[in-house]
C-alpha positions in Angstrom: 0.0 0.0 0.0 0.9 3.6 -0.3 1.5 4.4 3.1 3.3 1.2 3.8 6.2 2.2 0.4 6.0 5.8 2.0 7.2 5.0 5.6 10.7 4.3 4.4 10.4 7.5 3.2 9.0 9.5 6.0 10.7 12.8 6.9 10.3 14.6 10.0 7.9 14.1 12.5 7.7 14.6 16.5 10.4 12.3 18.3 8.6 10.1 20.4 8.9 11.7 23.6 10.6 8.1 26.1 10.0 8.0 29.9 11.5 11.3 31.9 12.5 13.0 28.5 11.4 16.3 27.8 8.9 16.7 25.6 9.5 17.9 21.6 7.7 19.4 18.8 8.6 19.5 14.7 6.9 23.1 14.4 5.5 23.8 10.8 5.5 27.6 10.2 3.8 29.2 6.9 5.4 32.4 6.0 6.1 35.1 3.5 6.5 33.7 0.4 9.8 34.6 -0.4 11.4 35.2 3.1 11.7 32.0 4.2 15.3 32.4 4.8 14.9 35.2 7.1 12.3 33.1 8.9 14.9 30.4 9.5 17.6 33.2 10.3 15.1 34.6 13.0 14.2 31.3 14.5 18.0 30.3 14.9 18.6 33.4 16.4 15.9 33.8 18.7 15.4 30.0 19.9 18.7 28.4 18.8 17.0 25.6 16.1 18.1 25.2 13.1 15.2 25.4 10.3 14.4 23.0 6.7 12.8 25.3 4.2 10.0 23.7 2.8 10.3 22.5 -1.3 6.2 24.1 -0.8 7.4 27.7 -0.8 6.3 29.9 2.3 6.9 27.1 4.8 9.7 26.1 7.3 10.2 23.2 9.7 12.1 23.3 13.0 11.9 21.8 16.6 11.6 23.1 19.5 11.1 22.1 23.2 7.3 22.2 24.1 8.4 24.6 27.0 9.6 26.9 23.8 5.9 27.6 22.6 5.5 31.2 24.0 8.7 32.1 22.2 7.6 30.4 19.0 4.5 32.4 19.1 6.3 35.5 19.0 8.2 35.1 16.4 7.8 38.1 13.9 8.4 36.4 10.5 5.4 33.5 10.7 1.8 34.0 9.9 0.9 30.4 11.3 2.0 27.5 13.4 1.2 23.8 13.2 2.9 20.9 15.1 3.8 18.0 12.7 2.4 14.6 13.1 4.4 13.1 10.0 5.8 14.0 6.9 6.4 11.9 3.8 8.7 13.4 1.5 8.2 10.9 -1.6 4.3 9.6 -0.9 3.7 7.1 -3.6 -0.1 8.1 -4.6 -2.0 5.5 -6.4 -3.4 6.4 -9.5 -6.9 4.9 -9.7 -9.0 7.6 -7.2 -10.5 5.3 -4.8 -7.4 3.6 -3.8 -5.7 6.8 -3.5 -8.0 7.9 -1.1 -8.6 4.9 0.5 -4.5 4.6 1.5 -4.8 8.3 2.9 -7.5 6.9 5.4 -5.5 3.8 6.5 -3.0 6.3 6.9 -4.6 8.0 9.8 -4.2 4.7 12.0 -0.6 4.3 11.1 0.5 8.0 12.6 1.9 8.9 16.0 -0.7 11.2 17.2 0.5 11.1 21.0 3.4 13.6 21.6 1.5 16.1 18.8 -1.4 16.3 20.7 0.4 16.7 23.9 1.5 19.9 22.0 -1.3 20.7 21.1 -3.4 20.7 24.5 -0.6 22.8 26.0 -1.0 25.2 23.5 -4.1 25.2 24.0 -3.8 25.4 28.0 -1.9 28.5 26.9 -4.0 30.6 24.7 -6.7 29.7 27.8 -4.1 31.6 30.0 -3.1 34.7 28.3 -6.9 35.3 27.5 -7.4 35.6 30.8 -4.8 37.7 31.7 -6.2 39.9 29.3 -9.3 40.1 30.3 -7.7 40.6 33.9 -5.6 43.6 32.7 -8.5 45.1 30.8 -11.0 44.9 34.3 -8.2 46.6 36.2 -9.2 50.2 37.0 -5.9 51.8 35.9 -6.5 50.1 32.9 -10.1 51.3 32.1 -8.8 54.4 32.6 -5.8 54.6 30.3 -8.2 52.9 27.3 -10.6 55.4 27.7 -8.4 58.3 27.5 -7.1 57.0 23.7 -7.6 58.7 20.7 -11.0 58.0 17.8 -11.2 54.5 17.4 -12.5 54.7 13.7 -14.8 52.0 14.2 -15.7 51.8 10.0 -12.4 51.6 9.3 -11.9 48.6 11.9 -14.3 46.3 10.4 -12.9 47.3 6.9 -11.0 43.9 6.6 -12.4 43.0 2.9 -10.0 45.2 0.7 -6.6 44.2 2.3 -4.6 43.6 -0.3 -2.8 40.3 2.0 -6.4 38.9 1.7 -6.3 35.0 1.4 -9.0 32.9 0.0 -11.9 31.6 1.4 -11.7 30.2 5.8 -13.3 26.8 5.4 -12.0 23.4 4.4 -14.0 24.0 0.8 -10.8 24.5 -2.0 -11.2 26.3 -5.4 -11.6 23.5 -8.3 -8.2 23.1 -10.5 -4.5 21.3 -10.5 -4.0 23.8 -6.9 -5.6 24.0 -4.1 -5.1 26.0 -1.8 -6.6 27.3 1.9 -6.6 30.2 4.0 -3.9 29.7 6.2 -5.4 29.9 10.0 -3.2 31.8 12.5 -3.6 32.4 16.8 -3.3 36.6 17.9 -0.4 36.5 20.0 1.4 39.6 22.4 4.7 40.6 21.2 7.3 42.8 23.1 6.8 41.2 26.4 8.7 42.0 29.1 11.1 39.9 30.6 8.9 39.1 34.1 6.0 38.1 32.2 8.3 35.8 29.8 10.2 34.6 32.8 6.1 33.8 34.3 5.1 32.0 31.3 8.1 29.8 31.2 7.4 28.4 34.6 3.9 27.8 33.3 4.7 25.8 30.6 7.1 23.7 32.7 4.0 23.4 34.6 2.1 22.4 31.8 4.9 20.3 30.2 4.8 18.2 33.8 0.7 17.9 34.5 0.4 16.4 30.7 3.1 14.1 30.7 1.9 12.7 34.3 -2.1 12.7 33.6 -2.1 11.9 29.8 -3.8 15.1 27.3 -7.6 15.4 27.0 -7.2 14.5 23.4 -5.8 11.1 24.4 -8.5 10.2 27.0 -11.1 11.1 23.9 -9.4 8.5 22.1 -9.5 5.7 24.3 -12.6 6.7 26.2 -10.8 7.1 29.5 -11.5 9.6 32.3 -14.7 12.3 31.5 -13.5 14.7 29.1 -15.6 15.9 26.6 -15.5 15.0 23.2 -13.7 17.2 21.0 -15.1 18.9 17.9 -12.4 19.0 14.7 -11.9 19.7 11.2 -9.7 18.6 8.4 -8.0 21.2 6.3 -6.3 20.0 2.8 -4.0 22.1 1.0 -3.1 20.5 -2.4 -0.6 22.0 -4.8 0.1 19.3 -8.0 -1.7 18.4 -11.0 -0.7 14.9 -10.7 -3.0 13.8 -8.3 -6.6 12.1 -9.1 -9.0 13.3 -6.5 -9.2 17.0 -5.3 -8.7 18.9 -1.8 -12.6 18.5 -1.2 -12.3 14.8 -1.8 -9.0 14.2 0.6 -10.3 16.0 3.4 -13.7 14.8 3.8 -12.2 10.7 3.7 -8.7 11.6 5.9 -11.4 13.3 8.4 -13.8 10.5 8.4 -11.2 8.4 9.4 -9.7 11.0 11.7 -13.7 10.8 13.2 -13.9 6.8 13.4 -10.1 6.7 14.9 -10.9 9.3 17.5 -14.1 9.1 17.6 -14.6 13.4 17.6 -17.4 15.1 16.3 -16.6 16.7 12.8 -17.8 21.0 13.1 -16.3 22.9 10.3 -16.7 26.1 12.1 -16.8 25.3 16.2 -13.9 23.0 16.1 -11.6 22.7 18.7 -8.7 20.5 16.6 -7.8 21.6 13.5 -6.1 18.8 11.7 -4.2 19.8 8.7 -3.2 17.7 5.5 -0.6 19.3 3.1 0.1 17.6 -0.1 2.3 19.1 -2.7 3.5 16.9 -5.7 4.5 14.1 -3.8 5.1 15.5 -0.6 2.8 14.7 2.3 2.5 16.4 5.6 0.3 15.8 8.5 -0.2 18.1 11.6 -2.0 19.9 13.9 -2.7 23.5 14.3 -1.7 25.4 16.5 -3.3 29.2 15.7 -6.3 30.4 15.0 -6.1 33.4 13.8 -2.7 35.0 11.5 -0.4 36.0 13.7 0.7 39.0 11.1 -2.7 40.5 12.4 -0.8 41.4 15.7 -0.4 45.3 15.1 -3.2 46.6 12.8 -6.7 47.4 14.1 -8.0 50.6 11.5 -7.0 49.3 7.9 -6.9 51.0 4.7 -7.7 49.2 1.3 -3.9 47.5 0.8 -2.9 47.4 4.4 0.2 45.1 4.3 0.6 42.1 6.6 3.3 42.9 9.6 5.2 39.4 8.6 5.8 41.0 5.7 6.9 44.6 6.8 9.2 42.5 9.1 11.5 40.3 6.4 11.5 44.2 4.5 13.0 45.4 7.5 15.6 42.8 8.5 16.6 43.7 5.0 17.9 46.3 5.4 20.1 45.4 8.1 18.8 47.9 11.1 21.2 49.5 13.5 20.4 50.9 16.8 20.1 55.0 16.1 19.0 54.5 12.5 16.7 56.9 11.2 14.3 54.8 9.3 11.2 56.5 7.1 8.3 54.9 5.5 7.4 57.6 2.8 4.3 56.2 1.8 3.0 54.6 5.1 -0.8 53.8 4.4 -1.9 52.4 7.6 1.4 52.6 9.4 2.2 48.8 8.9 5.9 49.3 8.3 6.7 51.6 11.0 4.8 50.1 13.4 6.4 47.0 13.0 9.8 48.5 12.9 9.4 51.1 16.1 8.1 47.3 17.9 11.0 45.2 16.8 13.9 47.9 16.4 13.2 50.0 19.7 16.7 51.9 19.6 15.7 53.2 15.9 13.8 56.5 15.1 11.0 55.8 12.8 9.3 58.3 10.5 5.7 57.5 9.0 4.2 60.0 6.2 2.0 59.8 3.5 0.1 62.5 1.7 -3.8 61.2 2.4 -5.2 62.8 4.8 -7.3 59.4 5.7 -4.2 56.8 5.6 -2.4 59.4 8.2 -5.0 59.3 10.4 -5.3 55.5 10.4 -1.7 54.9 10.8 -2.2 57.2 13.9 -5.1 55.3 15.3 -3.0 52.2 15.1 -0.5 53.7 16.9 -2.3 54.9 19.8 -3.6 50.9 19.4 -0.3 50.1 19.7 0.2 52.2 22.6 -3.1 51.2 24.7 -2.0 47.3 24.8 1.6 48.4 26.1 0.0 49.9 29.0 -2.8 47.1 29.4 -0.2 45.1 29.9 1.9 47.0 32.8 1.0 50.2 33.6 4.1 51.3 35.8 6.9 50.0 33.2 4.8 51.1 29.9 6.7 53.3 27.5 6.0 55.5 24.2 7.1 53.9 21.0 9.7 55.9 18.9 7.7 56.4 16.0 6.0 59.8 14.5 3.5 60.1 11.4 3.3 63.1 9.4 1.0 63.9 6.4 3.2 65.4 3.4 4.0 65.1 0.0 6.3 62.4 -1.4 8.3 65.0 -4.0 8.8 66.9 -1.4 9.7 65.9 2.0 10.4 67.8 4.9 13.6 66.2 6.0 17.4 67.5 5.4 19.6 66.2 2.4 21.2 62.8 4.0 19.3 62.9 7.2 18.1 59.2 6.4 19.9 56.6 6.8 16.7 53.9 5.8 14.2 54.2 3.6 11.3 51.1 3.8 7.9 51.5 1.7 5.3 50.0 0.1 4.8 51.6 -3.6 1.7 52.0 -5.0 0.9 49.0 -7.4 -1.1 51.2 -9.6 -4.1 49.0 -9.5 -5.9 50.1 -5.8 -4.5 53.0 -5.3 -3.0 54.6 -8.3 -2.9 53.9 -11.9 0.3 52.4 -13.6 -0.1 55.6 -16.1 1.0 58.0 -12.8 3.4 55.2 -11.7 5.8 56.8 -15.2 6.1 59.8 -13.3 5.5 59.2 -9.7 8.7 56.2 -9.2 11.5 58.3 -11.1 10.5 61.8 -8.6 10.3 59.1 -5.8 13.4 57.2 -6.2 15.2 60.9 -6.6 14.0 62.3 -3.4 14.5 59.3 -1.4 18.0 59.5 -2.7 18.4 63.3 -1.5 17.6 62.4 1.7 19.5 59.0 2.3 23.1 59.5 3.7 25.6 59.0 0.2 27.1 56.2 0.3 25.6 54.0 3.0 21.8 54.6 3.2 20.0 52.0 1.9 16.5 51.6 0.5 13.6 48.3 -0.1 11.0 48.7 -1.6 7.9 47.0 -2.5 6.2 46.9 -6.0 4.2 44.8 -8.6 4.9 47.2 -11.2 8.2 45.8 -12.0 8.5 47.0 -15.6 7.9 50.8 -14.1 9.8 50.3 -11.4 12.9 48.9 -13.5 12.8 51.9 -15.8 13.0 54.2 -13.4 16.0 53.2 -11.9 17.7 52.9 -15.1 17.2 57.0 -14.8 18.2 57.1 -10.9 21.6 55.1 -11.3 23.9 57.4 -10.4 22.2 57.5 -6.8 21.3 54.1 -6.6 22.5 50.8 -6.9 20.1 47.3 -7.3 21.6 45.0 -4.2 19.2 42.1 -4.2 15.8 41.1 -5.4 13.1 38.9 -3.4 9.9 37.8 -5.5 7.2 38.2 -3.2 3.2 36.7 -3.3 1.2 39.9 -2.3 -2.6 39.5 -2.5 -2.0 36.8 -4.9 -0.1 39.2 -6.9 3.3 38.6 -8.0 5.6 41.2 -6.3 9.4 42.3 -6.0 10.8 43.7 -2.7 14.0 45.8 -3.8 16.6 45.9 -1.7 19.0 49.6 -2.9 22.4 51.2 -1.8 22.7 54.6 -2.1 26.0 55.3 -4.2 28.2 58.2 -3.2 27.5 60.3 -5.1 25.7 64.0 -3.3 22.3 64.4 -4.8 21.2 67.7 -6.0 17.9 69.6 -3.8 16.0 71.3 -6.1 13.4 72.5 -4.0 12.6 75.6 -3.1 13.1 77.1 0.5 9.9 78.5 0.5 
């Protein structure tokens, strides 16, 4: 059978976790397409694992100790977590439909669910925690008292979620008809720029955790043999297929794994009030099975008022790393829209000065209101130790900024694509003027630039007339919106641009 020629073949999964070890998790990770290396790059730096980049782009694999899960939540680069059951990296698939399918649910048997659920009720145990705590810190009079002092909410833009230009496809287990398939990735909101007590709290809690599962057995597991009263767990299978070799669709594979995930387990199938998401990734020939871990993307941690492109923070992060921030950079964001950018930056690169402008009077005022957002939740959190983020926004015009000739030492923005803001026509004009101005005010010969764009053919034409102050370092092709995108990454050349504006 399939699974039987696969297992020679299997990849990583979970090491089974023997008597008084500790116990580990293979952590999947979706991210940027195109900055998967600076997602492995951030998780070696900030938990010590090395990562495998996926073959499936916008995916990385590492482990971790289960103790590691706050950390791994706050990781800037990912948009969602899963713990991996199995992987196959050379899954024969049978041609004829109906054995294919049938192998995938004799599969479900075969896999060592133990130690991933494990992982998964702590997690779980986890998310219970910090929602409490929240709720704790918002009840606290000194809290209700800071949140109502903030600025206009902008409740119309809040709920304006539909025109984000990071928008995926549709949240349920149902896949578009074709040779791919593919699914809404599902992501968990997590806190980012904790402080060190509350890390140092959460640690012990996990050890906690770590210890009370491995002693009394998960929930999940007394479900599956019927032991002990816990309720019976509601779950969903999610299949993302990419491959045109394959005879059944993503439709088809979910509903048969997840019947046999519902006769092995015997859970309750909800597709929308699930508590267990169970995920099956197939591309070509490569099958993975796993568990998620998030709910909710995780690149939805700093943006509450968005505009009608608001970019995703995992994505304003990897443009930032590139660029190589060092502490008492002045960094500006030209063309902020909703602040995404700087916000980002001003949270992960504290010792910087960030700039935010754009020249809509709306977008301004929405990357304001996320700011004071931003600033609301530092001080739910703890109110004697909460400080200002080093960020400013300033409406102004692009051709003609307010800032002294090499004052900047980064430029970072998002260029308008021409398509929902914009028109390629302007784009002609508007990239040359921009590139020159960015270049006045970038410090000759070691400010640096990256920019976003899906008008590549624009965007490569006006450099060719901007070469003089800038030089073309390194390209990354980017998935934006399901548009195909290039983030830029420039050097500014030596040579002293010219101001040509008036004083007055």
């Amino acid at each position: 059978m399939a699974e039987a020629e696969a297992a020679g073949d299997a990849g990583l999964g979970p090491a089974a976790a023997q008597d008084g070890a500790e116990l580990a998790a293979m952590i999947g990770a979706t991210v940027p397409t195109g900055f998967e290396q600076t997602a492995a790059e951030e998780v070696r730096e900030k938990l010590g694992s090395a990562s495998r980049i996926s073959k499936d782009r916008g995916k990385i694999y590492f482990e971790v100790p289960a103790r590691s899960l706050p950390q791994v939540h706050r990781l800037r680069s990912v948009d969602n977590l899963f713990v991996v059951v199995q992987e196959f990296k050379d899954y024969q698939f049978k041609e004829n439909k109906e054995d294919a399918l049938k192998d995938l649910e004799d599969l479900v048997k075969k896999l060592p669910w133990t130690d991933p659920l494990k992982v998964w009720e702590l997690n779980n145990s986890l998310k219970k925690k910090k929602t409490k705590r929240k709720k704790h810190n918002l009840q606290s009079p000194a809290s209700r008292g800071k949140l109502s002092d903030g600025g206009e909410e902008g409740g119309a833009d809040q709920n304006n979620t539909n025109d984000q230009e990071d928008c995926a496809q549709n949240p349920v287990a149902v896949e578009p008809t074709g040779g791919q398939d593919k699914e809404n990735p599902q992501g968990v909101t997590s806190r980012n720029g904790v402080e060190e007590e509350e890390e140092d709290n959460e640690q012990s809690e996990v050890k906690a955790e770590v210890q009370a599962s491995s002693e009394s057995g998960s929930k999940a597991d007394e479900a599956q043999t019927g032991e002990g009263e816990a309720k019976v767990l509601r779950f969903r299978v999610t299949c993302n297929r990419a491959g045109d070799k394959h005879s059944f669709t993503s439709n088809e594979a979910a509903r048969d794994f997840g019947g046999a995930v519902q006769e092995h387990f015997q859970w309750k199938a909800d597709m929308t009030h699930f508590d267990v998401e169970v995920l099956l990734n197939i591309h070509s020939n490569e099958v993975v099975v796993g568990i998620a871990l998030t709910e909710e993307s995780l690149h939805r941690r700093n943006i509450t008022h968005f505009g009608p492109t608001t970019l995703r923070s995992t994505l304003a992060y990897g443009m930032l790393r590139l660029c190589d921030p060092q502490p008492t950079d002045i960094i500006v964001d030209p063309m902020c829209g909703t602040g995404a950018i700087p916000i980002e930056g001003a949270a992960e690169w504290p010792c910087c000065y960030h700039i935010a402008g754009d020249n809509n009077p709306q977008a301004v005022k929405r990357a304001a209101n996320n700011i004071s957002s931003l600033l609301r939740k530092n001080e739910s959190k703890d109110s004697s130790t909460a400080l200002g983020v080093p960020l400013d926004v300033i409406q102004w015009d692009i051709c003609r900024l307010p800032l002294r000739t090499g004052s900047v030492d980064i430029v970072v923005t998002d260029m308008p694509f021409g398509k929902r803001i914009g028109s390629k026509k302007k784009n002609w004009d508007l990239y040359p003027a921009c590139l020159m101005e960015m270049g006045r005010i970038c410090t000759p010969g070691t400010g640096r630039a990256v920019l976003l764009t899906q008008d590549k053919k624009c965007f490569a034409k006006a450099l060719s007339r901007v070469g003089h102050i800038w030089r073309r370092a390194q390209t990354v092709w980017v998935n934006v919106g399901g548009l195909h995108a290039a983030v830029y990454l420039l050097r500014r050349t030596s040579e002293p641009a010219q101001d040509t504006r008036p004083f007055w």
